[in-house]
ZAZASE-179443 format. One record per residue (C-alpha): residue in three letters; x, y, z. Coordinates in steps of 0.05 Angstrom, whole numbers, plus 32768, in hexadecimal, padded with zeros to 4 digits. Layout:
N
ALAXYZ
...
//
This chain:
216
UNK7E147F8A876F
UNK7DDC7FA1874C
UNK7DDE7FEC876F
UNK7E267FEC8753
UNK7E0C7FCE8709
UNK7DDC800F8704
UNK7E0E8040871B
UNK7E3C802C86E6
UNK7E04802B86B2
UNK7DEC806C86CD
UNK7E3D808D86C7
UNK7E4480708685
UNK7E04808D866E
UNK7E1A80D0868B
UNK7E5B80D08662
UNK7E3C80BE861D
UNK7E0580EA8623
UNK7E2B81308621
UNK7E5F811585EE
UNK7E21810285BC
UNK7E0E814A85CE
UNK7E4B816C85BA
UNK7E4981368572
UNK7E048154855F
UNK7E1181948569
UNK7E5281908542
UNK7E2B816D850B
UNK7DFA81A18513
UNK7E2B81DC850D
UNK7E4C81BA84CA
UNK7E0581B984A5
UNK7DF881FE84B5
UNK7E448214849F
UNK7E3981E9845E
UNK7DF181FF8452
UNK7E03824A8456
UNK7E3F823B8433
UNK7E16822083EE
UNK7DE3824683F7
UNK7DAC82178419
UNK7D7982268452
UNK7D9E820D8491
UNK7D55820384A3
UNK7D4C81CF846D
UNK7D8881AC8477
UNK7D7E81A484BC
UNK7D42818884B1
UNK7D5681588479
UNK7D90813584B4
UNK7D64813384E7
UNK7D3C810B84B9
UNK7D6E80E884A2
UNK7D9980D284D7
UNK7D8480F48513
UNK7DC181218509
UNK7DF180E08514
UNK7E2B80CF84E4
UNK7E25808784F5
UNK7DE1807B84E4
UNK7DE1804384AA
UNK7DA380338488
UNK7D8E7FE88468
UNK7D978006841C
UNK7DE7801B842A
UNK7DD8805D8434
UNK7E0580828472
UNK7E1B80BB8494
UNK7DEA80F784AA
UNK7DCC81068469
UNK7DC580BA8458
UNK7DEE80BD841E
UNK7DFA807E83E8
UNK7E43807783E6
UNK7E3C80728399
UNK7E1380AF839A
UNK7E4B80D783BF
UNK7E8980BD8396
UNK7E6380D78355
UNK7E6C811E837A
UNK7EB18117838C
UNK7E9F810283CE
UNK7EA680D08408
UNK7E6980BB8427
UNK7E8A80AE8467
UNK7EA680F28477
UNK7E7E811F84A3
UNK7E8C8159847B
UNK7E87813E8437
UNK7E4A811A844B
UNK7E29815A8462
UNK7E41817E8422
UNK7E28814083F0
UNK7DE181418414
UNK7DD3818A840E
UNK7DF6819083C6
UNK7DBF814B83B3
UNK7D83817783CA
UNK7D9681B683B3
UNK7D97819E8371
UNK7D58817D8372
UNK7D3981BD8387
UNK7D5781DA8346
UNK7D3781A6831E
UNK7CF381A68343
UNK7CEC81F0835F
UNK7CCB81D8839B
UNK7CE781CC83E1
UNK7CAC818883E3
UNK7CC9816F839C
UNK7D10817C83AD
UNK7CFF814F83F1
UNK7CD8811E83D0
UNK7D0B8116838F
UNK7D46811583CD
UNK7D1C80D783E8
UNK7CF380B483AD
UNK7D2680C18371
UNK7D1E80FA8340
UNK7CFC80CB8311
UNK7CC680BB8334
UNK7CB981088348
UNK7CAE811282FF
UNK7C8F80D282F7
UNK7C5180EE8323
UNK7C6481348319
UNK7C6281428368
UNK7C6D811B83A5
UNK7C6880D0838F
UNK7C3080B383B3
UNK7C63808583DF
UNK7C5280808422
UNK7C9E808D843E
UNK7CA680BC8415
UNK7C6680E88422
UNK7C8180DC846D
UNK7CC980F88462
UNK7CA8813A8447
UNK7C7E81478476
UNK7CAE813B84AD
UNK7CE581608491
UNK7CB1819D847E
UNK7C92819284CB
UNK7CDF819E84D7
UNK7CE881D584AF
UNK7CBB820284C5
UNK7CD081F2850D
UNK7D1382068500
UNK7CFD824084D6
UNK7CD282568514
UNK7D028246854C
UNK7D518246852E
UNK7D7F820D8542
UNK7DB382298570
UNK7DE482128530
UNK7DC68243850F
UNK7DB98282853F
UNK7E0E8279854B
UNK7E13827C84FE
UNK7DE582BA84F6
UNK7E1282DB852D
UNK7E4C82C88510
UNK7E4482EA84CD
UNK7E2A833084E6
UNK7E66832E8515
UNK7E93836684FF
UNK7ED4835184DB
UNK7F108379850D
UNK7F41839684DA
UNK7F8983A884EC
UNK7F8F83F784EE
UNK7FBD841984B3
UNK7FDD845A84C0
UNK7FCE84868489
UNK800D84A2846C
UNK7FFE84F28464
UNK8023851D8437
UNK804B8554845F
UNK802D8597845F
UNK805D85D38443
UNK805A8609847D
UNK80458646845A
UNK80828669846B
UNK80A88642844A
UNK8080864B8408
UNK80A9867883D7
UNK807E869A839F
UNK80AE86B18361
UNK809B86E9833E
UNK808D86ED82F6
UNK80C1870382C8
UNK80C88727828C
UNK807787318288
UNK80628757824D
UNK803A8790824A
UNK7FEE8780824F
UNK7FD4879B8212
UNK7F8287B08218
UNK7F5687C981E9
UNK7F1487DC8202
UNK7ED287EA81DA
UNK7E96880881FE
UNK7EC087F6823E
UNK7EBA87AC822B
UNK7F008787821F
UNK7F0B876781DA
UNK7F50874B81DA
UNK7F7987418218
UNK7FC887268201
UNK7FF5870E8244
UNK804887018221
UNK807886CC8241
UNK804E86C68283
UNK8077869482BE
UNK8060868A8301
UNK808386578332
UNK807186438373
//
């Protein structure tokens, strides 16, 4: 009873384990697509859900906050955005952190600000002396310049993806027929004038050409 107990924990363990697999490295490939997208550091968004949520959708913290980037579902609704969709919870994260780096100019402020409010960044005027919040930044910069030193597969398949070259269909180019030169008639002039000259120490002074026509 008990051999068969194990076995059946052990299968069931087996089946979960590859289909979490395949979620993170979905959720991975949507922050990197996003984060190129708005022009963010995949690095630093990677590093801000693993953080976060461990790169799971379903993580749900004791304040309210969910989803990878542990959004406030207030928060996300003032951006035109649900909380509780993968993709808009991705795109609300990295949209909140990008624009505390353009307040702060720092990638530690911008962390600290995402964590500890930017009130209290400008409060202290640098990472408020919070203990979880001293710990986020470090971790996420101890992630940072991990992935900055060894890429996510995420984003190596990203990187490839854009240098790829875009196939184009072929046009045929549409040449203008060429005129065999046999073909080509040259009409002679009519009714040309005489050529009237007038030289002065062998140097012409006045050269007059009447009802000239030439047609090809």
């Amino acid at each position: 009873m008990k051999k068969l107990l194990l076995f059946t924990i052990t299968l069931v363990l087996l089946c979960v384990a590859p289909a979490q697999a395949t979620d993170v490295n979905k959720v991975k490939a949507a922050i990197v697509k996003h984060a190129l997208e708005m022009g963010v550091d995949p690095a630093i968004a990677l590093s801000i859900a693993r953080t976060e949520s461990g790169f799971s959708h379903n993580a749900r913290s004791s304040h309210g906050a969910v989803g990878v980037f542990q959004l406030m579902p207030s928060t996300a609704k003032r951006m035109g955005l649900n909380a509780y969709s993968l993709n808009d919870n991705i795109k609300g994260g990295i949209m909140y952190y990008k624009s505390m780096y353009k307040m702060f100019g720092s990638v530690e402020l911008a962390l600290a600000a995402y964590n500890a409010g930017p009130g209290n960044v400008k409060r202290y005027k640098a990472v408020p002396p919070f203990a979880e919040t001293k710990r986020f930044v470090s971790k996420i910069m101890k992630d940072y310049h991990y992935y900055k030193a060894n890429p996510d597969p995420a984003m190596i398949k990203a990187v490839a993806a854009a240098k790829k070259p875009v196939q184009t269909t072929p046009v045929a180019v549409q040449q203008k027929p060429k005129i065999p030169a046999a073909t080509l008639e040259v009409v002679k002039a009519k009714d040309i004038n005489a050529v009237k000259v007038e030289v002065v120490d062998e140097t012409p002074i006045d050269l007059e050409i009447e009802a000239t026509s030439l047609a090809i």
